[in-house]
C-alpha positions in Angstrom: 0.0 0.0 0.0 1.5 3.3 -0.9 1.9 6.0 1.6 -0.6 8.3 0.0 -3.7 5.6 0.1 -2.3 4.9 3.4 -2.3 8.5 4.6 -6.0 8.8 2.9 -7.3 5.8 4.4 -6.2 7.5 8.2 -7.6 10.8 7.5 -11.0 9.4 6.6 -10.9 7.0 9.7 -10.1 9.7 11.7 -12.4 11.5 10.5 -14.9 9.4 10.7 -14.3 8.9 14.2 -14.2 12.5 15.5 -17.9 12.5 13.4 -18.8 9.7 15.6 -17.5 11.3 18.9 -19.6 14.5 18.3 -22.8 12.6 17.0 -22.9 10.7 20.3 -22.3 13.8 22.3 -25.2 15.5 20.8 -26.8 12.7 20.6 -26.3 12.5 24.9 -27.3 16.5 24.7 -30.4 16.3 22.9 -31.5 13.6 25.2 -30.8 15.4 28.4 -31.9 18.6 27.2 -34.4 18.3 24.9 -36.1 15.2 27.2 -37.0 13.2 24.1 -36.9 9.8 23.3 -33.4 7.7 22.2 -34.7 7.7 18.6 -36.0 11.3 18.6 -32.1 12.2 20.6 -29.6 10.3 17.7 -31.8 11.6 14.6 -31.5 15.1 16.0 -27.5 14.2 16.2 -27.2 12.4 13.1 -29.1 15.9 11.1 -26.6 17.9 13.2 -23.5 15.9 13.0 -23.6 15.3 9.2 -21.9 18.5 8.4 -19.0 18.2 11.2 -17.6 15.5 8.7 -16.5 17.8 6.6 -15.0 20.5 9.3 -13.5 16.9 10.7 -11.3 16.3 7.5 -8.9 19.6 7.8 -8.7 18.7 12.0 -7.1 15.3 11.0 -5.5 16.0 8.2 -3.5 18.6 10.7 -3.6 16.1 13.4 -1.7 13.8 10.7 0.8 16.2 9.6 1.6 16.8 13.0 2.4 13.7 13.5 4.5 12.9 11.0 6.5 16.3 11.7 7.3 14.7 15.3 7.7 11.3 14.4 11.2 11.1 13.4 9.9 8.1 11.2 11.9 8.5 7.4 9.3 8.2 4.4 10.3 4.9 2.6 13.5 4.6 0.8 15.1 7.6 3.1 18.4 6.4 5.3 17.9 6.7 8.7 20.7 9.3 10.2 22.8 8.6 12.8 22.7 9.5 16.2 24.0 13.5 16.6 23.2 14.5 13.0 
């Protein structure tokens, strides 16, 4: 797999993830708040959270650069450097 789908493949599950996170915390707050059923509560979060996908992509996609900035890990191919270089 190259590094690019592999990249790809982590931004969208991250993604995906932080969508899921916030569509169960709505989800939670609409139920509290509102004092409506569990169905009623996660359709509420699922109309909401739809659009935090897409403010979700640019988070990981810095989330990922960041940690490939700190890693230390060499792309493929790249020679590792010795210790004090």
């Amino acid at each position: 797999m190259s590094r690019t789908t592999r990249r790809s493949l982590l931004r969208n599950a991250l993604s995906a993830l932080i969508a899921l996170d916030l569509l169960a915390l709505a989800a939670l707050v609409a139920n509290q708040w509102l004092a409506v059923s569990a169905g009623v509560a996660w359709g509420i979060a699922a109309a909401l959270a739809l659009p935090v996908f897409a403010l979700a992509r640019p988070v990981s996609a810095t989330v990922l650069a960041m940690a490939d900035r700190y890693a230390g890990i060499p792309n493929t191919g790249e020679q590792i450097p010795r210790t004090g270089q």
